[in-house]
C-alpha positions as CSV (number, residue, x, y, z in Angstrom):
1,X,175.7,49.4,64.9
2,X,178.3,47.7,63.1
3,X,177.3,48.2,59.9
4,X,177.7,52.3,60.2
5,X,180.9,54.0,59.6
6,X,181.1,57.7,59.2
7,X,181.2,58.3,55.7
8,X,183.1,61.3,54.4
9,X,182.3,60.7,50.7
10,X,178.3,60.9,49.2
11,X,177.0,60.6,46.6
12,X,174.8,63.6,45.1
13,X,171.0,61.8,45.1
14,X,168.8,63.4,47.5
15,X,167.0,61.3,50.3
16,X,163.2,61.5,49.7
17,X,161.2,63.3,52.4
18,X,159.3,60.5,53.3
19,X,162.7,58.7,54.6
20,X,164.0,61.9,56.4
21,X,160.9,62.1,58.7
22,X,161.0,58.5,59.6
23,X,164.4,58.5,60.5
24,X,163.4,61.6,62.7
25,X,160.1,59.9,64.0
26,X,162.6,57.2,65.5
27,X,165.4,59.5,66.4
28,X,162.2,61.2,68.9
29,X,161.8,58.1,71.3
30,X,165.7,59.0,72.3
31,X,165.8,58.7,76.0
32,X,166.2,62.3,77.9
33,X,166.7,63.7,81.5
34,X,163.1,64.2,82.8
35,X,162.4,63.4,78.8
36,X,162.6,67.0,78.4
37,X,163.6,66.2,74.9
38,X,165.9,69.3,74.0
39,X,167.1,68.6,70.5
40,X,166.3,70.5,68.0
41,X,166.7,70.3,64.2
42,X,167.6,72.3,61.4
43,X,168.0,69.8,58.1
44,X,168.8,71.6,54.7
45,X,168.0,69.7,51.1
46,X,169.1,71.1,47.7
47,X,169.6,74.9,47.1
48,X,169.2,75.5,51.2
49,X,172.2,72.8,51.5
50,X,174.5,74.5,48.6
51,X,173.9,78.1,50.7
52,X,174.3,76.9,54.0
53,X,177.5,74.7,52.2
54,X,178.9,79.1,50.6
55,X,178.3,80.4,54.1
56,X,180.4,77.6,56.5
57,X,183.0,76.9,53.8
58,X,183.5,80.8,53.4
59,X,183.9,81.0,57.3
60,X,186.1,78.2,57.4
61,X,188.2,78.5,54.7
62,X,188.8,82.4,54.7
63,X,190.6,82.2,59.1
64,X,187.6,83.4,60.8
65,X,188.3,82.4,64.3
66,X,186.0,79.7,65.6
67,X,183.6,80.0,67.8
68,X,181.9,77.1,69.8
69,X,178.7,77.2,72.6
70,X,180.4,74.3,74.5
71,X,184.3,74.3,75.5
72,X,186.4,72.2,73.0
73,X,188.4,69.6,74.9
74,X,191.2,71.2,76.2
75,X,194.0,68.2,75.0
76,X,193.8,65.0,73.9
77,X,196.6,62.1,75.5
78,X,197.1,58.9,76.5
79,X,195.3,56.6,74.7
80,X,192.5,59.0,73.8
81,X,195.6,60.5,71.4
82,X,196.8,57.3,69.8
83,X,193.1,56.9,68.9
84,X,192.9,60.0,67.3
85,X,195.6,59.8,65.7
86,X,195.0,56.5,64.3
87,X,191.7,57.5,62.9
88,X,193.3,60.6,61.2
89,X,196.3,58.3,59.4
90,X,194.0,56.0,58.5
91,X,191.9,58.4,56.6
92,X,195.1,60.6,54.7
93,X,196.5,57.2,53.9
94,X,193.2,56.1,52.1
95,X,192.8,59.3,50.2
96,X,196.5,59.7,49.4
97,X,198.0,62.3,51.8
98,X,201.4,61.7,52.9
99,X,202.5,61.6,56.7
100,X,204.0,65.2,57.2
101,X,201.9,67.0,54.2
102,X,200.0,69.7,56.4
103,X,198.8,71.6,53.7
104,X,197.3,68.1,52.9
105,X,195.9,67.5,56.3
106,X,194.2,71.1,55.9
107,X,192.6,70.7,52.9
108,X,191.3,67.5,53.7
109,X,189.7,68.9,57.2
110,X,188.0,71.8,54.8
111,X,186.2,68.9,53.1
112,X,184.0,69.1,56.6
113,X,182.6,72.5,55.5
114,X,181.9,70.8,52.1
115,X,179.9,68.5,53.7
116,X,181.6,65.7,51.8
117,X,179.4,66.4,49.1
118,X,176.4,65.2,51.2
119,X,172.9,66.5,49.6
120,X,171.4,66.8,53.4
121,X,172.7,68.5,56.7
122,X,171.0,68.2,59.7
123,X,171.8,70.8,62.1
124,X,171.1,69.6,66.4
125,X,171.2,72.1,68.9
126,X,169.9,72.8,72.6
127,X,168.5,75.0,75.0
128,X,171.1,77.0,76.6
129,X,169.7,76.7,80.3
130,X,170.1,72.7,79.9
131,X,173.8,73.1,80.1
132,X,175.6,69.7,79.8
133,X,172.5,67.6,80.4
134,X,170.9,69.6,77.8
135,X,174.0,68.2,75.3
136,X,173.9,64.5,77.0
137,X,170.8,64.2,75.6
138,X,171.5,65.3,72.5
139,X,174.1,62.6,71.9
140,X,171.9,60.3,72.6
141,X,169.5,62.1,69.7
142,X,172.6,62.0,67.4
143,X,173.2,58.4,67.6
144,X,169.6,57.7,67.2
145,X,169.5,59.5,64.3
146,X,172.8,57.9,62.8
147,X,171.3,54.5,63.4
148,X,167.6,55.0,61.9
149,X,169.4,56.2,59.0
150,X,171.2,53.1,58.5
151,X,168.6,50.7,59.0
152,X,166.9,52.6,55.6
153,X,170.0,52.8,53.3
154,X,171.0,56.0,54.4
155,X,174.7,56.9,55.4
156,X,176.1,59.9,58.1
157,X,179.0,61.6,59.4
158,X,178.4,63.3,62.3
159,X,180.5,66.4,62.7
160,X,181.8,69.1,65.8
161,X,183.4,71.1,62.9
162,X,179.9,72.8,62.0
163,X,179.7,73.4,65.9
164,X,183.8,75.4,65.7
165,X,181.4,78.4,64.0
166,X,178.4,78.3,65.9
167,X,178.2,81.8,65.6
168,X,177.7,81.7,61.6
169,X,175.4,78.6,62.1
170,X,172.8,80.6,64.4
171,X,172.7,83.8,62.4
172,X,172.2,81.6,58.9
173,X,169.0,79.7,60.6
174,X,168.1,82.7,62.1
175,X,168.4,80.4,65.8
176,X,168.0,83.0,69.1
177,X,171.3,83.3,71.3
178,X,169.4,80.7,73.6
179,X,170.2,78.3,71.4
180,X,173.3,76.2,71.3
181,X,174.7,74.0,68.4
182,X,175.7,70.7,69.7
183,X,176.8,69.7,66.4
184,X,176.0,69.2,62.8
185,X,175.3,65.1,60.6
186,X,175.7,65.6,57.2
187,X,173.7,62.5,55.7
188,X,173.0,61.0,52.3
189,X,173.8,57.6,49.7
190,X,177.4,56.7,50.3
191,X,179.7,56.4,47.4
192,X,181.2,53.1,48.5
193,X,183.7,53.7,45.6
194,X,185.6,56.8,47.2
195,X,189.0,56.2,48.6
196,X,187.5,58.2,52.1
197,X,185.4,55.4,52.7
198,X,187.6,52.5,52.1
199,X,188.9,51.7,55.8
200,X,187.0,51.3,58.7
201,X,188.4,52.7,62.8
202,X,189.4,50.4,65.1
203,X,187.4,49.8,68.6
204,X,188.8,49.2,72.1
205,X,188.2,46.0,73.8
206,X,186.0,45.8,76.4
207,X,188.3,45.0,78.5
208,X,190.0,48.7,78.4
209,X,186.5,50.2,78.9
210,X,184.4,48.5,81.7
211,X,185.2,47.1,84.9
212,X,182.7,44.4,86.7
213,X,182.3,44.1,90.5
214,X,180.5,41.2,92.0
215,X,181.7,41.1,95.6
């Protein structure tokens, strides 16, 4: 756990096979409601990842409105904002971009549709009737996933972004309308060298999360 980081920089060796379906052998034991086990999971290698890379960038880069299965939040404030904002300086002041450069800030967030030069995406979605417990579970699939992954060498960056065109994500696996993309990891070998993956976000205390009641 404290090991990962979300790395936004890899490197362009693939991950053998072999390591991709044990990292999804333990990402299956997730927990789920009434273990219905909704994830499913679309992972591209080589050519498959350089189309699937044309076909999101292309969407992304040419102002086709996005399009998600679950409701973006609405705002983020209060503390939730400083946080967010704090991860996003911290990231344009490692690779360079100054504070105020928002043709900067947009060409760095089209490096999601890039994939960060990862040579794997894995693509989680859910059955629609699930709802929110359907995407619950699915979290929990994600951070499975991110962790096996670690514990074998194997960096990640798990990303809404794919989900803002979900649209162009379901007609390029050929996924029926039933199906709803939670989100997308694109995963690989880190380049430890890139600037992106210098600096490491900050975590709240517990203290500011959890409350304990005894009496």
């Amino acid at each position: 756990m404290r090991a990962r980081f979300s790395c936004r920089r890899f490197l362009p060796d693939p991950v053998p096979r072999a390591t991709i379906e044990r990292i999804l052998g333990v990402a299956q034991t997730t927990a789920s409601w009434c273990n219905s086990q909704p994830w499913r999971v679309e992972i591209t290698s080589g050519a498959a990842t350089e189309k699937f890379r044309q076909a999101m960038y292309a969407a992304a880069s040419g102002g086709k409105p996005t399009v998600g299965d679950f409701e973006f939040p609405r705002e983020y404030r209060g503390v939730y904002l400083e946080r967010r904002r704090e991860s996003g300086f911290q990231l344009y002041n490692a690779v360079g971009i100054p504070r105020g450069d928002k043709a900067g800030y947009a060409k760095q967030a089209l490096e999601n549709y890039n994939f960060f030069g990862a040579p794997h995406v894995a693509i989680i979605h859910s059955d629609e009737a699930l709802g929110v417990y359907g995407a619950v579970d699915c979290g929990g699939y994600v951070t499975s996933f991110m962790l096996a992954a670690q514990a074998l060498g194997v960096a990640t960056v798990p990303q809404a972004a794919l989900a803002f065109h979900s649209d162009v994500v379901r007609a390029h696996f050929g996924l029926g309308e039933d199906r709803k993309v939670i989100c997308g990891i694109s995963f690989g070998y880190p380049d430890r060298d890139h600037k992106a993956n210098s600096y490491r976000t900050s975590r709240a205390a517990i203290t500011d999360t959890a409350r304990f009641f005894e009496e």
